[in-house]
MINUGU-921299 format. One line per 4 residues: their letters; for each residue x, y, z of N, C-alpha, C. Coordinates in steps of 0.05 Angstrom, whole numbers, plus 5000, padded with zeros to 4 digits. Atoms other than C-alpha are relative to their C-alpha. Example, Ala and Ser with C-alpha at 12.3 -4.5 7.8 and 13.67 -1.06 7.14 Angstrom:
AS	5018,4976,5000,5246,4910,5156,5018,5024,5000 | 4984,4976,4999,5273,4979,5143,4985,5022,5014
% end
This chain:
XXXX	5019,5006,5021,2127,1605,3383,5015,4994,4974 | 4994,5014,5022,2143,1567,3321,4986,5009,4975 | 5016,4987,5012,2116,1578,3254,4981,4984,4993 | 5017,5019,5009,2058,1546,3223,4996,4975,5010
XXXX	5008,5034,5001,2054,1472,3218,5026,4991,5017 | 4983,5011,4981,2111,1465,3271,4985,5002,5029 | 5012,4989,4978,2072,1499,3316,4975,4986,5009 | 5025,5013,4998,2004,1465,3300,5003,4974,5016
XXXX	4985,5027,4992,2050,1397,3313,4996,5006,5035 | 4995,4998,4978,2060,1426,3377,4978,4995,5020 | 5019,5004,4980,2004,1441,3408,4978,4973,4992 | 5015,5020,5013,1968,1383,3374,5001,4976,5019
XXXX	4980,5012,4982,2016,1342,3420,5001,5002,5025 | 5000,4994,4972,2012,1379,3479,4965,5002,5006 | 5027,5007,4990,1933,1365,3482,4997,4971,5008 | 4992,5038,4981,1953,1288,3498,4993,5004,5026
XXXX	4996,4998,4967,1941,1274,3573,5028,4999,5001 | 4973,5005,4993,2009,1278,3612,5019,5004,4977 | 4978,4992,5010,2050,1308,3560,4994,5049,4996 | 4997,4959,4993,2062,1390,3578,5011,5007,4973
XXXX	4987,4987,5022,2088,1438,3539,5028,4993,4995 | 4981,5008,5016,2159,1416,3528,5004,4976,5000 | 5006,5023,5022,2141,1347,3523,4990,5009,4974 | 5009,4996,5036,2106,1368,3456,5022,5005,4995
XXXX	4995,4988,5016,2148,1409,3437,5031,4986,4998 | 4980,5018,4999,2210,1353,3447,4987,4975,4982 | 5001,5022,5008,2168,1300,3417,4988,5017,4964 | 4998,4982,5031,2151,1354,3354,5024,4996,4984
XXXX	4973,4993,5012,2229,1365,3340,5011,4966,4994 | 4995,5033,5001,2233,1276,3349,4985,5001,4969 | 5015,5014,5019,2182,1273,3301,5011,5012,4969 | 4994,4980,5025,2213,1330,3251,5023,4982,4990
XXXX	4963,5016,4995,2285,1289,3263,4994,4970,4987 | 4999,5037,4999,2256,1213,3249,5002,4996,4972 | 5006,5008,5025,2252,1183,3181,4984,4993,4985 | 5027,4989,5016,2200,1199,3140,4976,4968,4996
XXXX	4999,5022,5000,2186,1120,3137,4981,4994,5033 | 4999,5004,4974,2176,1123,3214,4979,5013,5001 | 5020,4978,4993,2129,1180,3221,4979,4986,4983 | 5020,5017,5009,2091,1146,3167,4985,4979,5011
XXXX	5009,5025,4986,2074,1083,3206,4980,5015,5029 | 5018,4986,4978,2061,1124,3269,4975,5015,4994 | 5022,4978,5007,2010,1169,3232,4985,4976,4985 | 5023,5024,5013,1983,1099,3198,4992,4983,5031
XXXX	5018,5020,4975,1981,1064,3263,4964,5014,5012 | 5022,4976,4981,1938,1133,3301,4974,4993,4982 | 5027,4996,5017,1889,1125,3237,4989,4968,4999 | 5006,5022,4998,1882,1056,3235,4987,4995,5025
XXXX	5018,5005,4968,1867,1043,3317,4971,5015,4991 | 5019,4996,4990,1820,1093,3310,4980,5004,4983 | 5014,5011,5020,1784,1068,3251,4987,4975,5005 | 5009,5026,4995,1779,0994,3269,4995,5001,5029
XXXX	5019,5001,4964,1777,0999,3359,4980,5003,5002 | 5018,4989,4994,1721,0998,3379,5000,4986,5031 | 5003,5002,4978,1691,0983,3450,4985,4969,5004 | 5011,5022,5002,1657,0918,3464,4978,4996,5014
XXXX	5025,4993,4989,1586,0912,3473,4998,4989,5023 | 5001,5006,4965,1587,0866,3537,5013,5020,5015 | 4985,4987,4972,1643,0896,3586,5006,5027,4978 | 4995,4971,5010,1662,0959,3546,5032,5000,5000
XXXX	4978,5000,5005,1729,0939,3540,5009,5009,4970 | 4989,4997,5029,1772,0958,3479,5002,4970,4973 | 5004,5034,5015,1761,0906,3420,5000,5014,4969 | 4996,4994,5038,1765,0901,3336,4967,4985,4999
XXXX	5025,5014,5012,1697,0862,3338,4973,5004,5022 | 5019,4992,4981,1634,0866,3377,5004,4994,5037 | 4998,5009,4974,1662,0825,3440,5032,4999,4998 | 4973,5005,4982,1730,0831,3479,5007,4976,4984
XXXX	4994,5030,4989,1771,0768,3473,4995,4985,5023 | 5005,5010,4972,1766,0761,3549,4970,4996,5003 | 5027,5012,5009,1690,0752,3532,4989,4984,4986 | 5000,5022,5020,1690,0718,3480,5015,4964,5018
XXXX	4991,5019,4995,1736,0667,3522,4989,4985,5019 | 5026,5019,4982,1697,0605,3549,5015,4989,5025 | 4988,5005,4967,1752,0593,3603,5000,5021,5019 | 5002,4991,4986,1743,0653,3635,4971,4998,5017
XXXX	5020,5014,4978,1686,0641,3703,4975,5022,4995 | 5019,4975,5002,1621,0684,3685,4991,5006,5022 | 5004,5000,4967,1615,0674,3757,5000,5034,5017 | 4981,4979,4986,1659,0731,3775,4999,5020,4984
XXXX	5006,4976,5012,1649,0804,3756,5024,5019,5008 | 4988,4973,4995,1709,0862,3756,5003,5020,4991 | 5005,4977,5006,1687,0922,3757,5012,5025,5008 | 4978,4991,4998,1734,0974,3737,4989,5029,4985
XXXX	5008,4976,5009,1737,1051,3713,5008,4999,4969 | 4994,5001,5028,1771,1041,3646,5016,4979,4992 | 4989,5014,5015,1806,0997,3597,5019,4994,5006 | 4965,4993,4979,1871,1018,3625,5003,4973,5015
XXXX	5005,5013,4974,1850,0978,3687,4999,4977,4996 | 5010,5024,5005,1829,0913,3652,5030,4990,4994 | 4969,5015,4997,1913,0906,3628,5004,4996,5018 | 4988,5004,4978,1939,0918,3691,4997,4986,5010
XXXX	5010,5027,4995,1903,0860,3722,5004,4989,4988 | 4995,5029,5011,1906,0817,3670,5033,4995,5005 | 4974,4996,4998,1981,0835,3680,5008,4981,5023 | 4995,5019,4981,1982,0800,3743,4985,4969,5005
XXXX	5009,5025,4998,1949,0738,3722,4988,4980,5021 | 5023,5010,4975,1904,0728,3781,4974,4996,5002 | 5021,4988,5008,1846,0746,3760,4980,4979,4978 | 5004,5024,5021,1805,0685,3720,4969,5003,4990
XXXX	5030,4991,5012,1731,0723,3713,4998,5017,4974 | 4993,4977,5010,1709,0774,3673,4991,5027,5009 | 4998,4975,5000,1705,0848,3664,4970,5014,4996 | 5005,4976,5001,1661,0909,3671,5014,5029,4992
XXXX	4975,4976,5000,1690,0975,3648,4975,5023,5001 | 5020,4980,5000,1647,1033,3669,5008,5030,4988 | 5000,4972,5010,1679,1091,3638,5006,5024,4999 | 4992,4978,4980,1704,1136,3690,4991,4986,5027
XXXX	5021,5008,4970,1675,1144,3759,4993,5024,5010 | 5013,4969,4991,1628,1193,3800,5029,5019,5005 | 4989,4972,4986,1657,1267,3803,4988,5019,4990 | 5019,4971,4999,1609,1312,3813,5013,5027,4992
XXXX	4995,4970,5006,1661,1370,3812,5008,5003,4964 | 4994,5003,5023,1676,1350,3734,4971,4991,4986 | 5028,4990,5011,1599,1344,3723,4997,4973,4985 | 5013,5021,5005,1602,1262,3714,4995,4990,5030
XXXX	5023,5020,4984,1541,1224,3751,4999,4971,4998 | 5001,5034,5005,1530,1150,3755,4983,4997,4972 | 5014,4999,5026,1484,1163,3698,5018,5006,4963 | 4974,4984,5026,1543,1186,3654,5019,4970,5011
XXXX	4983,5032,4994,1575,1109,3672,4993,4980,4989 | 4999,5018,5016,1567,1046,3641,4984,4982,5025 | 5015,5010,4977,1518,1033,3706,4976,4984,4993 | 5027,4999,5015,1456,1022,3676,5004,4962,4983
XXXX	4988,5026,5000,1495,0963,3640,5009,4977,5015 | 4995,5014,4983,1523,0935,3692,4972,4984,5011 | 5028,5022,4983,1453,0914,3732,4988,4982,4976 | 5011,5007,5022,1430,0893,3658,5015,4976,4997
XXXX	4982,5032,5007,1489,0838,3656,4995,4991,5031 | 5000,5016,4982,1473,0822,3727,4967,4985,5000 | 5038,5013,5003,1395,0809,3717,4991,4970,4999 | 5010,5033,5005,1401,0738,3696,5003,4982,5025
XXXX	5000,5019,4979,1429,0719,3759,5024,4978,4998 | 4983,5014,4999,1488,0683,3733,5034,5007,5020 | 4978,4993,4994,1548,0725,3765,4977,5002,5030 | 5003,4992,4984,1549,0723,3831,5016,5003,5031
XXXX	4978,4996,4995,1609,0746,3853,5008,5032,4980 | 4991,4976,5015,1633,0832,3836,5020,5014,5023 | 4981,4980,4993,1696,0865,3851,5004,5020,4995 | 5000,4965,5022,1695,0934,3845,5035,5005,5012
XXXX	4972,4993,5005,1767,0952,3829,5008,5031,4989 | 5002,4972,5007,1761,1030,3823,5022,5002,5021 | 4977,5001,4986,1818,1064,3839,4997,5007,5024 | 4998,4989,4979,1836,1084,3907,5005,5023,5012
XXXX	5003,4985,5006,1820,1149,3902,4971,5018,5008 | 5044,4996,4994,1757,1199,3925,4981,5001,4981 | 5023,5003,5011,1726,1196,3862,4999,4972,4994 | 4994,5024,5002,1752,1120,3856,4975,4985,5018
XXXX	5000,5009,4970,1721,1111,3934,4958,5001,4995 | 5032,4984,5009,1649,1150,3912,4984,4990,4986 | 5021,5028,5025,1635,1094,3854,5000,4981,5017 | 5004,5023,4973,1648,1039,3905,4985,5003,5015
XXXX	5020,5000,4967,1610,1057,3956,4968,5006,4983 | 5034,5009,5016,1544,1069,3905,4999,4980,4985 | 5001,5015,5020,1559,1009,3857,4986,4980,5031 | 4998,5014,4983,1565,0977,3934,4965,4988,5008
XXXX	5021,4997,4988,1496,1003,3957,4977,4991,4987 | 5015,5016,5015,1467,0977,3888,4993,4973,5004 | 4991,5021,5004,1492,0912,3891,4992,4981,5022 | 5004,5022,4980,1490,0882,3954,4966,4990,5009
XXXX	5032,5001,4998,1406,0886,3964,5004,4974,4975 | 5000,5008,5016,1415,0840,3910,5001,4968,5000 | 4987,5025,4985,1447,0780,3949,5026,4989,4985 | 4982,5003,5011,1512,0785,3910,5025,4997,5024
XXXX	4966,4993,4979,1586,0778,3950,5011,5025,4986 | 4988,4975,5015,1612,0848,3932,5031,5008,5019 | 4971,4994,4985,1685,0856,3947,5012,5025,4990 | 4987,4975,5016,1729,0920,3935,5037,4983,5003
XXXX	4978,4998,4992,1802,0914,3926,5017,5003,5024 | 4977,4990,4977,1858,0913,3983,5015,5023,4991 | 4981,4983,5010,1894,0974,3981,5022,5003,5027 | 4981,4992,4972,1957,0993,4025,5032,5007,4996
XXXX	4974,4993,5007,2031,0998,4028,5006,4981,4975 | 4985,5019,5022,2072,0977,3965,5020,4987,5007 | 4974,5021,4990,2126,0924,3969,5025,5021,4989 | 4982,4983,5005,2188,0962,3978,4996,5026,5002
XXXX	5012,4977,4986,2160,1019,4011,5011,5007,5027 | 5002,4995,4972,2176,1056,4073,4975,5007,5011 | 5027,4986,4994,2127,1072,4122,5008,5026,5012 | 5007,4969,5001,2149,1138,4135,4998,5007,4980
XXXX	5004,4990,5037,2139,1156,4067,4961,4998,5004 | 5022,5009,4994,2068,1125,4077,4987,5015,5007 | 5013,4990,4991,2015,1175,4073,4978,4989,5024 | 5020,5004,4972,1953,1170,4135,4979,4974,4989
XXXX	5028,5011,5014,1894,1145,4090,5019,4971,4985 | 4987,5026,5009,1944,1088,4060,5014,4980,5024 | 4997,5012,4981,1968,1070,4122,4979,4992,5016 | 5020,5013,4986,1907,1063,4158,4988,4974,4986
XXXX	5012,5026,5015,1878,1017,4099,5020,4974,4999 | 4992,5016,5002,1936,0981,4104,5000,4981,5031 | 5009,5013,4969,1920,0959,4187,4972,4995,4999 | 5030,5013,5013,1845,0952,4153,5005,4974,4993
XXXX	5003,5019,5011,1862,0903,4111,5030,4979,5000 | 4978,5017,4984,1920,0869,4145,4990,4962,4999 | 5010,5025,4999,1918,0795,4145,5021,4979,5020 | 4993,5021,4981,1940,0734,4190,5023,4986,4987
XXX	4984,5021,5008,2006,0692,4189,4999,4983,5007 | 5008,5025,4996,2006,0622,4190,5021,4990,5009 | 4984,5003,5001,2066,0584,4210,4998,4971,4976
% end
């Protein structure tokens, strides 16, 4: 234990996701160490984001104005719907530049044992942007995961009565993977969703 305002630093730090106790208390002694100049910016950036971010009223993505860019943008296909658990999710794809629709971001996803429902999701929205009838085409891109698995399979049961194409993600081995390493449930999806060579 530290005293005061070293200490507050600490645990202040160690309430972040994914940083434990001596991550804080390593990125405390960084922050005591840096140049007063430095810490300033960092403590103007934290206030700034979370003054101007906000969420964006279509897909619920992260935005400075009422709509995404990726909504706002008239080349992306309103066709195509991907529907995803958070913001996080919407880089990572765009990361791989495949992807030419737009976005959903629901929020999380069902886990009953943490006491969120589909009602505690950004669900309610979703059928509300599908109403008009223009998209008709949704990828649910939740992770691969049982509470990932648990939104898919009810967004699924929504959706398709609907006469939509509802696709989920391929999941399976990674490139540069062994398959003994390869747990059961990733290997099987990967002989699921196996595909044909051509010559």
């Amino acid at each position: 234990m530290y005293e005061g305002a070293v200490q507050d630093l600490i645990d202040e730090l160690g309430r972040l996701p994914g940083v434990g106790p001596k991550s804080a208390q390593r990125i405390a002694f960084h922050v005591l160490a840096a140049d007063p100049a430095d810490v300033r910016r960092l403590a103007d950036a934290l206030i700034e984001a979370k003054e101007r971010v906000t969420f964006c009223e279509t897909c619920g993505n992260v935005a400075q104005e009422p709509q995404c860019r990726i909504c706002k943008d008239p080349r992306r296909s309103p066709t195509v719907l991907c529907v995803v658990e958070e913001a996080k999710d919407v880089v990572a794809i765009e990361r791989t530049r495949e992807f030419r629709g737009k976005y959903h971001v629901l929020g999380g996803a069902i886990n009953p044992i943490a006491g969120v429902g589909p009602d505690d999701l950004r669900i309610a929205q979703l059928m509300r942007r599908l109403a008009d009838g223009t998209v008709t085409e949704v990828i649910l891109a939740t992770d691969p995961n049982v509470e990932g698995e648990a939104t898919a399979t009810y967004l699924a049961r929504l959706l398709l009565p609907m006469g939509l194409t509802v696709s989920r993600l391929a999941s399976g081995l990674p490139v540069g993977g062994d398959l003994e390493y390869a747990d059961e449930v990733t290997l099987g999806r990967a002989f699921e969703g196996r595909r044909l060579l051509s010559a």
